[in-house]
C-alpha positions as CSV (number, residue, x, y, z in Angstrom):
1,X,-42.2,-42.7,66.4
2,X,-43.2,-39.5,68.3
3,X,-44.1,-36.5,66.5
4,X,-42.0,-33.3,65.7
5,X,-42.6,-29.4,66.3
6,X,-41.0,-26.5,64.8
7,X,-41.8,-23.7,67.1
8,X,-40.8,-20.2,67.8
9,X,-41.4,-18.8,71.2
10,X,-41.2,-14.5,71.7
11,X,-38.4,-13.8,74.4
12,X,-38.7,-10.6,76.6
13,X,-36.9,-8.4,74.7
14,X,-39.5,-9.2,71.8
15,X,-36.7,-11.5,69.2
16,X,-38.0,-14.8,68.7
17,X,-36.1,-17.7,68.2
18,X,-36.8,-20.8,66.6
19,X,-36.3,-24.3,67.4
20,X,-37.7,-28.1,67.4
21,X,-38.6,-30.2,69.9
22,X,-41.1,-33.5,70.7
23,X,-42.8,-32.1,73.5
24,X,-43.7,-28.2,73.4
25,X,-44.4,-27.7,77.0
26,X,-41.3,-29.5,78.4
27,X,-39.0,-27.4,75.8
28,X,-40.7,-23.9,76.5
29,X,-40.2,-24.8,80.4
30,X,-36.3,-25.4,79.6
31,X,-36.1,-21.9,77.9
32,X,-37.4,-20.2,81.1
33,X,-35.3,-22.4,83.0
34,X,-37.2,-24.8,85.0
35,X,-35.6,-27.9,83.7
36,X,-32.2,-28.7,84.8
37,X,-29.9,-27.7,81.9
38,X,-31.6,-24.8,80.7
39,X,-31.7,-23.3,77.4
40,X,-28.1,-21.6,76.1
41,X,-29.8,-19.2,73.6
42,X,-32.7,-17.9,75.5
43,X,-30.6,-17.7,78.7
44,X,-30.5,-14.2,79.3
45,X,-33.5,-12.9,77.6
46,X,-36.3,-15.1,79.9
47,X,-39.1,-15.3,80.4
48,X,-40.3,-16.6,77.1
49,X,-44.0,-17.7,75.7
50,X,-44.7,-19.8,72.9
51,X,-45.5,-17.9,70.0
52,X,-46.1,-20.1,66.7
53,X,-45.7,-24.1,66.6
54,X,-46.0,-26.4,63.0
55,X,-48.2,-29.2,63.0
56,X,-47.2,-32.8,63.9
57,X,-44.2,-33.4,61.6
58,X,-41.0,-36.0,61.0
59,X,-37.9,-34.9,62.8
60,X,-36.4,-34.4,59.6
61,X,-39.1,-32.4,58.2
62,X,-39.4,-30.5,61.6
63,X,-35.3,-29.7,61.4
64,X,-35.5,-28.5,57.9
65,X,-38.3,-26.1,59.5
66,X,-36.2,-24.9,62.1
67,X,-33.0,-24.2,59.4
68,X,-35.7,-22.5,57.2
69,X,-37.2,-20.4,60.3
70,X,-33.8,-19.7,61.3
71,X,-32.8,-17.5,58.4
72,X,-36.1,-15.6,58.0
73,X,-35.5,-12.3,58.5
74,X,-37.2,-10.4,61.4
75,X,-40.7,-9.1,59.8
76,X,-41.1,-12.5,58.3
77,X,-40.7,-14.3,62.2
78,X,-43.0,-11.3,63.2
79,X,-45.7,-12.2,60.6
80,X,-45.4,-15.8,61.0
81,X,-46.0,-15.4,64.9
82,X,-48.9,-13.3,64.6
83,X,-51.0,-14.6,62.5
């Protein structure tokens, strides 16, 4: 069973968005758009960097993350990112 990330990576316009993946690298290459398909949210503010990822998690666990991380407000993502 592979291991779950939550993860927010800073766009270019400084907003970060949240999301959950198996393999960091691969996803963060898809937001900046050098994996066929892309990333719909990210689209327009590239390039991004990976700014905060969880520890190894279930997908479940890793999804409730995301949901959680989601609906933080801005200075909470900002907090969580940097430190």
């Amino acid at each position: 069973m592979p291991a779950w990330f939550a993860y927010l990576v800073r766009c270019r316009d400084g907003s970060l968005y949240a999301g959950a993946t198996t393999d960091l690298e691969r996803r963060v290459a898809a937001h900046n758009g050098r994996v066929p398909g892309g990333a719909r949210y990210t689209r327009t503010r590239r390039p991004v960097v990976l700014a905060w990822a969880s520890p190894p998690l279930t997908k479940i666990a890793a999804h409730r993350l995301e949901w959680r991380l989601k609906r933080l407000a801005p200075a909470a993502k900002r907090r969580l990112a940097a430190g």
